[in-house]
N, C-alpha and C positions, 0 to 999 in steps of 0.2 A: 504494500500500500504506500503511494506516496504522500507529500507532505500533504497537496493541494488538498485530496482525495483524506485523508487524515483529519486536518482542522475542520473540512465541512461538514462529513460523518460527526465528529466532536461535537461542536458547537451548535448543528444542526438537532443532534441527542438531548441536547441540554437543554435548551428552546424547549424541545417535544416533552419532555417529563415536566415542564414545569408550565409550561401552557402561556396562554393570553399572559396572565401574569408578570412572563420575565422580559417578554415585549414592551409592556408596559412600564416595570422599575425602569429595564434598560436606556427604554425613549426617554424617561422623566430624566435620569442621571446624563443624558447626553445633551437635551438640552438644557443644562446647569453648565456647569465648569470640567465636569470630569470628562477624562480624556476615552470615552467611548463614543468611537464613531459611529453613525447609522450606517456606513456602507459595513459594519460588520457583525448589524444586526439583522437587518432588512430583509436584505439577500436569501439569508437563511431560513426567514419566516414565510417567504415566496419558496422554496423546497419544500416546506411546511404544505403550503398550498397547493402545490404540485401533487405531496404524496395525496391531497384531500385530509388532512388533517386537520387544517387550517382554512379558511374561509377569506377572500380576497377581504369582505364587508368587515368582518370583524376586525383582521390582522389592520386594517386602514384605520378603524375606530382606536384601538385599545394605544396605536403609534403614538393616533397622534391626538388622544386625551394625555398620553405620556407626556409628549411634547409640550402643548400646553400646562399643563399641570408644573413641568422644570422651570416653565420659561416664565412662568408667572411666581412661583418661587423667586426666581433670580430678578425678575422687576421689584418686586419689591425687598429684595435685598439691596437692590439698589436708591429705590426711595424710600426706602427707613433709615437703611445703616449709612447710604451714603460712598463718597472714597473715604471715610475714616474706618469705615468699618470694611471695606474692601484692602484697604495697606494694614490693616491690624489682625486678619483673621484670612486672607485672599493665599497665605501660602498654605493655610492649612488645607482650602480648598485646591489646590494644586492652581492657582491662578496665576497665570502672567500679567506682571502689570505692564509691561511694555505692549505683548498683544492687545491686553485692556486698552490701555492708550491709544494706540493704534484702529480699536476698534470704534471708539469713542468718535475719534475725528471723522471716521467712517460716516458715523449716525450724526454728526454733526453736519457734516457736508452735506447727505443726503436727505434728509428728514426721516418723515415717519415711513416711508417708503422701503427704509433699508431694511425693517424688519421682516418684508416680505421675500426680498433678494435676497439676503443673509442668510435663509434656511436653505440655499442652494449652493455657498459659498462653507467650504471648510475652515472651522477654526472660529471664522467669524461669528457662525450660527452658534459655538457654544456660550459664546458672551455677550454678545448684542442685546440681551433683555438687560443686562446691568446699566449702560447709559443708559438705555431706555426708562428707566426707574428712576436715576437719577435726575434726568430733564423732566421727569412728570408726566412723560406721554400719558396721552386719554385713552385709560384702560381695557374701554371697550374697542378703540379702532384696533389698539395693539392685537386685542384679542383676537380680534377676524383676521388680520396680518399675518398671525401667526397660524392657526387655524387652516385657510387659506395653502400659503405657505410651505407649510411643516407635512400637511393635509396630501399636496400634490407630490412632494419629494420623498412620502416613504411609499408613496404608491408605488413609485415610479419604482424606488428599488427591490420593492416588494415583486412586481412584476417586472423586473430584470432577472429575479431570483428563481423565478417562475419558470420564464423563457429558459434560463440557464438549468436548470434540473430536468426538462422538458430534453435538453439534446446533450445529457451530462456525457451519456455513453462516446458520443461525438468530439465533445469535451477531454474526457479523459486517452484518446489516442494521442494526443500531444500531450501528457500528462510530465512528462520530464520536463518540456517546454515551460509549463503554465506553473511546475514546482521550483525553475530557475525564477521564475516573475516573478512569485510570490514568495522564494527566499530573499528577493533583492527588497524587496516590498519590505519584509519584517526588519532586514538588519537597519535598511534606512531608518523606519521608523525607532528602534530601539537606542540608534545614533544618535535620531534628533533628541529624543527622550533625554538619554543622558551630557547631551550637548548644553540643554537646556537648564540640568539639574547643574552642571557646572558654571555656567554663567551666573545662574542666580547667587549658588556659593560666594563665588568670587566678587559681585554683587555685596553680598551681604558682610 
C-alpha cells in the first residue's frame, strides 16, 4: 500500500467511525486559527459520499454550520478581546501575528467583501473573522458572507472528493507518481511549520 492510498484509507476511516460529527468539530476548528485545512477534510467526506455513507445534503450542512459556528467564534474574539487579547493569548492559539497583520490590511482594503473571497483563499480564511470582529462588521451581512462563502467551497471539495473516489482505481495506476506529490506536499508543509515555529522563537 502506498502513502497516497495509506493516509486516504486512514483519515477516510476516521471520518466514517465518527460520523457528521468530526466534519463538523473539524470545519468549526479550521475556520478558527488552527492549522487544519479543509482541503484535508472535504475530500474525504466526498469518498464518504461516494461509498453512500455520507449524503452530499448533509456533509454540505454539518461543513458549513462548522464553519460558521468557528468563524463567529473568532468575530467575536475579535470584538471583545480585541489585539490585546489576540498579542496576549494569539500564540496559545497557534496565531500568527504577522499573517494576522497581513490579513487585517486585507479586510481593510477590501471591505466587507473579503469575507466572502477569503473562504476560497488559504491561510486567509482561517483569520479573516478576527478583523472582522475587531472593525464591528454587521453580524448578520458577515453571516450570509460566510455562509455563502464557506457554503460553496466545501461543496466544491466535497465533490472533488466525490469525482476522485468515483475513478480512484484510475487514480491509483500512477500511485508512485501521486505518492512522490504528496510526499513533496507533507515535507513542505512540515518545513513551513517549523520555519514558522523558528521565527517566532527568535521573534520572541
Amino acid at each position: 500500500m502506498g502513502l497516497t492510498e495509506f493516509l486516504a484509507g486512514y483519515i477516510t476511516k476516521f471520518i466514517d467511525a465518527t460520523g457528521y460529527a468530526s466534519v463538523f468539530i473539524l470545519m468549526t476548528m479550521e475556520s478558527m486559527v488552527f492549522p487544519i485545512p479543509s482541503e484535508a477534510v472535504m475530500p474525504f467526506a466526498g469518498f464518504l459520499i461516494s461509498d453512500g455513507k455520507f449524503t452530499f445534503v448533509l456533509v454540505t450542512f454539518w461543513s458549513t454550520l462548522g464553519s460558521i459556528v468557528g468563524s463567529m467564534l473568532s468575530y467575536f474574539m475579535g470584538k471583545y478581546g480585541g489585539k490585546p487579547f489576540v498579542n496576549k493569548f494569539g500564540k496559545y492559539l497557534l496565531l500568527d501575528e504577522e499573517e494576522l497583520a497581513v490579513t487585517e490590511k486585507f479586510f481593510g482594503k477590501y471591505g466587507d467583501a473579503t469575507i466572502f473571497v477569503s473562504r476560497f483563499i488559504p491561510i486567509v480564511r482561517h483569520l479573516i473573522s478576527i478583523p472582522a470582529g475587531v472593525g464591528k462588521m454587521n453580524l448578520v451581512k458577515f453571516g450570509i458572507y460566510t455562509v455563502i462563502g464557506a457554503g460553496m467551497w466545501n461543496t466544491f471539495l466535497a465533490w472533488c472528493g466525490y469525482v476522485l473516489k468515483e475513478h480512484w482505481d484510475a487514480v491509483m495506476k500512477y500511485s508512485k507518481v501521486v505518492d512522490i506529490v504528496v510526499l513533496v506536499i507533507l515535507v513542505g508543509l512540515v518545513g513551513l511549520f517549523i520555519y514558522r515555529h523558528v521565527r517566532k522563537t527568535k521573534r520572541t
